[in-house]
N, C-alpha and C positions, 0 to 999 in steps of 0.2 A: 224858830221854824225848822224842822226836821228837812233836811232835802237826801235826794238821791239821786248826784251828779247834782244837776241844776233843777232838777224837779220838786218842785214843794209838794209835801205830801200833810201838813197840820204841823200843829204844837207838840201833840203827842200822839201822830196817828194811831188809828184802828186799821187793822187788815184784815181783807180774807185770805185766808189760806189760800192754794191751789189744793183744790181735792178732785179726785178722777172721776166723770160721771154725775160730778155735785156742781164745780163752779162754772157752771155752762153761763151764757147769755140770760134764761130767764133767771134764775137763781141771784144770778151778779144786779139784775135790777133790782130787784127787790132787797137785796142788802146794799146798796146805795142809793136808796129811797129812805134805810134807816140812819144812814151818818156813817159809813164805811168811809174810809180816806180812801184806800187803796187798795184794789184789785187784782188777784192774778186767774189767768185761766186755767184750764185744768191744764194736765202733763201734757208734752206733743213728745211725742218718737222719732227723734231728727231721723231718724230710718223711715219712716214713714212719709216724714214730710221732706225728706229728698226724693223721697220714689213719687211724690204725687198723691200717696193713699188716701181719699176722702174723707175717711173719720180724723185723720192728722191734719187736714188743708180746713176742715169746715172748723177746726178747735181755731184758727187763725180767727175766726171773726169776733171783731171786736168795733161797740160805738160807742160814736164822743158822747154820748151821755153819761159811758162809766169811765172816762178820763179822769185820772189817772192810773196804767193799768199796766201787768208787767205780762210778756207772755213765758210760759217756765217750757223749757224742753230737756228733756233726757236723753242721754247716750254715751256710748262708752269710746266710741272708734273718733278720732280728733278730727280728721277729715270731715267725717258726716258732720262734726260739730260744726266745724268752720264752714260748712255747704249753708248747715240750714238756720246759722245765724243771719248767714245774708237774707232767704228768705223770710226771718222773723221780722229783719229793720222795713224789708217791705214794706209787711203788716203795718206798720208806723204806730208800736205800740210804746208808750214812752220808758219802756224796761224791758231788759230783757233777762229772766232769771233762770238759773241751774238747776235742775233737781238732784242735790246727793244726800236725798231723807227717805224718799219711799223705801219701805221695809219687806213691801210684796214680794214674796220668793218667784217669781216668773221673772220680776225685774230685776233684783241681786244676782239671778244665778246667770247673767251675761256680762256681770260688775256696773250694770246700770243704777241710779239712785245711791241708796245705803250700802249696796254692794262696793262703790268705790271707795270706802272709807276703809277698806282691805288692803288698799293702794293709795297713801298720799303722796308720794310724788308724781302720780299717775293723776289725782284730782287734780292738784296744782298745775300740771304741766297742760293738760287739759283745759283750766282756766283761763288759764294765760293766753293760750290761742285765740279761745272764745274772744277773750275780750279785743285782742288784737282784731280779729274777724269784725269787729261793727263799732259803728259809730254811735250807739246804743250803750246808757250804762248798764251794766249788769251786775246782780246782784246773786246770790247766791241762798239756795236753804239745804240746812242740813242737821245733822244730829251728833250727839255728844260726842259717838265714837261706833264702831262695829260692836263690840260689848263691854262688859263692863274691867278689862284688863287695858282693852284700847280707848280709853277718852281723851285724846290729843285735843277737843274742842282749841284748848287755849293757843296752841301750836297753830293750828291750823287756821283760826282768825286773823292772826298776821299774815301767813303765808301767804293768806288769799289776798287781802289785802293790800298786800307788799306787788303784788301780779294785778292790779287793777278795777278789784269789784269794787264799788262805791254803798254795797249793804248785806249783811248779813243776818240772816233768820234761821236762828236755832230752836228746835224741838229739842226738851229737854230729856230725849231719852235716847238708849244704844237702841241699835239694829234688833239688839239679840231681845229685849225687851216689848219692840211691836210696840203697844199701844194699855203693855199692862204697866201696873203698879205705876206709883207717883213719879210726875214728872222731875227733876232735880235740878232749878234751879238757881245753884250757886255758882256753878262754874260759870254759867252766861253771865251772873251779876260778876263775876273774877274780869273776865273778858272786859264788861263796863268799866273795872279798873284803871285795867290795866293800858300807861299813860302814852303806850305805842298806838291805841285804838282811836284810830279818829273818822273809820265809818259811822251811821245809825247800826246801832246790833236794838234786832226785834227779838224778843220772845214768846214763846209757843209750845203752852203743852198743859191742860186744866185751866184754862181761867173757861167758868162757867158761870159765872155770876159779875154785878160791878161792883161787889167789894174785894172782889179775891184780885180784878182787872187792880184796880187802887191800890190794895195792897202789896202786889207784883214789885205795882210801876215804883213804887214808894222805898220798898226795900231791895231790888234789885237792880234799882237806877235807867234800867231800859231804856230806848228812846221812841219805843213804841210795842205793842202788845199784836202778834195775828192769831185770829181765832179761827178757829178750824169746826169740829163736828158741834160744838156748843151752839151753831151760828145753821145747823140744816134744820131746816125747819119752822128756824124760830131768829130768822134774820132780823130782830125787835131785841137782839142783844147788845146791838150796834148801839141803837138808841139808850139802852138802858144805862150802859156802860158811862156812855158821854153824860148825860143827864146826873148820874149821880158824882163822876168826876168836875163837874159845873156847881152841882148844887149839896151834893152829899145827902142827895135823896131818894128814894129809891119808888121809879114810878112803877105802877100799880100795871098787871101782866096786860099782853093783847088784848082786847074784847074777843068774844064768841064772832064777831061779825067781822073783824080786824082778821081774824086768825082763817074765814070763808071767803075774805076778799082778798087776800094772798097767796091762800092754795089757787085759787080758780085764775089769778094773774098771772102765776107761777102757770098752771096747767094750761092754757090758752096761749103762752110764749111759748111754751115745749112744743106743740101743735103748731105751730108758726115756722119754728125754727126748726124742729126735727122731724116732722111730716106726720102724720095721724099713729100710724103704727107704735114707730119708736119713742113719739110723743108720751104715749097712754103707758105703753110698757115703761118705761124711765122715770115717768113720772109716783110709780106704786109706792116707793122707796120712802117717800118724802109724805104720804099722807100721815103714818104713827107719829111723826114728831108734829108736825101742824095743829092736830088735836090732840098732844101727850096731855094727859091726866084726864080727859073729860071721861066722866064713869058711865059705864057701859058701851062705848064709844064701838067696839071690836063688833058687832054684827054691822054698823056702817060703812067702816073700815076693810069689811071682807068683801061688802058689793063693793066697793072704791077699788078696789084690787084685782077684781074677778073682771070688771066691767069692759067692754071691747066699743064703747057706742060713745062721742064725749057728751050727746045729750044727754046720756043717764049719766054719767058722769056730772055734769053739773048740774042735773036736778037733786041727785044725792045730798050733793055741796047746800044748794038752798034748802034741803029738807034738816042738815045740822042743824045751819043756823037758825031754823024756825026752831026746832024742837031746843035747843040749847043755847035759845034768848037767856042773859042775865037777869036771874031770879025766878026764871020757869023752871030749872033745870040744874040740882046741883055740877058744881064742876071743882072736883078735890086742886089741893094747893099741886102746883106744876113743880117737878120733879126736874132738875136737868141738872143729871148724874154724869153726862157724858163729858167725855174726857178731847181734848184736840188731836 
């Protein structure tokens, strides 16, 4: 049993990512509705959430129905870190995780996220406080290195370690890299070696299917797998994954009515939780991957987008699923090219 602190999280858990804008409340049901272990929220701006700012306080909500769940905050200044660690144990979320991965230039160029990886004695020192600040375990996610001259990963596993985090989640790629070319992980499977490591180390970065999850786990030792953009849209990765690591089968994609009845639970929590407006707008994002491969789909998908009313919005939804009944209506083999 994998734990984090004294938290069980599975045998081999699955995770979601923290993604900005993506792992909200309704999103987060719906991938633990498909066998997710563990959840984290999107990013919080401990600047933000010491001053009180709305869009930083309403990221704090979290329910016991996605226990067990970490909440991630970024920032650069140690102070704000230690202010708004208190606030997070608040929240009474059973983690509490660092972000030094985001690679967005808005948030590196204040040394927030990946930008800190410019400065490790500055991440460490920083850690350390954090952890000191709560009675919360904390865990950390990050990436290989700033670019490809700097990948201290290995270094930096201990360090953090050595300072208190009880887990660590590496994306297998530098700063300088974003989100292109292949992920590389050997050095996170180096880290699993290596006999000083006795946190869970997660990996993250292409697993989009449950052979490549398997294969991962198999040859990089991992002690669990977080999936990130493979998992927007098509939160039934969760499922797939477990199913074929149980059985070494691989089950047969969503139904056309599976794939209508989670856009519209998805869309109907956003509207609950984020209010009509910002509901509709945040929700556009997420329609292309919900229906990715269905042919012809794009004149649907442009009323789904354009749409300001949520009854045409979910008479649209019903009008898919009529027209794109199984066996009414071809629907090409589903693509998912995307990367974590």
């Amino acid at each position: 049993m994998v734990k984090i602190g004294d938290v069980e999280i599975g045998e081999f858990p699955l995770l979601l990512a923290p993604m900005e804008d993506v792992s909200d409340p309704p999103f987060r049901a719906l991938c633990k509705e498909q066998g997710c272990d563990m959840m984290y929220t999107e990013f919080i701006s401990v600047e933000g959430l010491i001053r009180d700012a709305t869009k930083s306080v309403q990221k704090l909500d979290i329910y016991d129905e996605e226990r067990p769940i970490g909440i991630q905050i970024f920032g650069a200044n140690i102070d704000s870190m230690m202010r708004a660690a208190e606030i997070v144990e608040a929240a009474k979320p059973e983690v509490l995780d660092i972000n030094y991965g985001c690679p967005v230039k808005k948030v590196v160029s204040k040394m927030c996220g990946a930008g800190i990886l410019q400065d490790i004695p500055k991440m460490v020192k920083l850690t350390e406080q954090v952890v000191k600040a709560t009675n919360l375990p904390v865990t950390v996610k990050t990436r290989l290195g700033w670019d490809e001259k700097t990948q201290y990963i290995e270094e930096v596993a201990e360090r953090l370690q050595d300072v208190g985090i009880k887990a660590l989640s590496i994306h297998g790629r530098t700063r300088k890299q974003m989100y292109k070319g292949e992920a590389d992980w050997t050095r996170i499977g180096r880290i699993k070696e290596n006999p000083r490591i006795h946190i869970p180390i997660f990996g993250n970065g292409d697993i989009n299917s449950p052979q490549k999850a398997v294969e991962y786990k198999n040859r990089y030792g991992v002690d669990g797998i977080m999936i990130g953009r493979a998992s927007i849209g098509y939160p039934w990765i969760f499922r797939e994954i477990k199913h074929y690591m149980a059985t070494g089968e691989i089950l047969p994609p969503p139904t056309t009515s599976e794939r209508v009845a989670a856009a519209k639970q998805h869309f109907l929590h956003s509207l609950e939780w984020k209010g009509e407006k910002l509901g509709i707008l945040e929700m556009r994002r997420h329609y292309t991957n919900y229906f990715r491969g269905f042919r012809n789909i794009k004149p649907f998908r442009t009323k789904l987008v354009t749409s300001h009313s949520p009854e045409e919005i979910l008479g649209i939804l019903a009008e898919i699923e009529e027209i794109y009944k199984e066996g009414h209506h071809p629907i090409s083999t589903f693509s998912k090219t995307l990367v974590n």
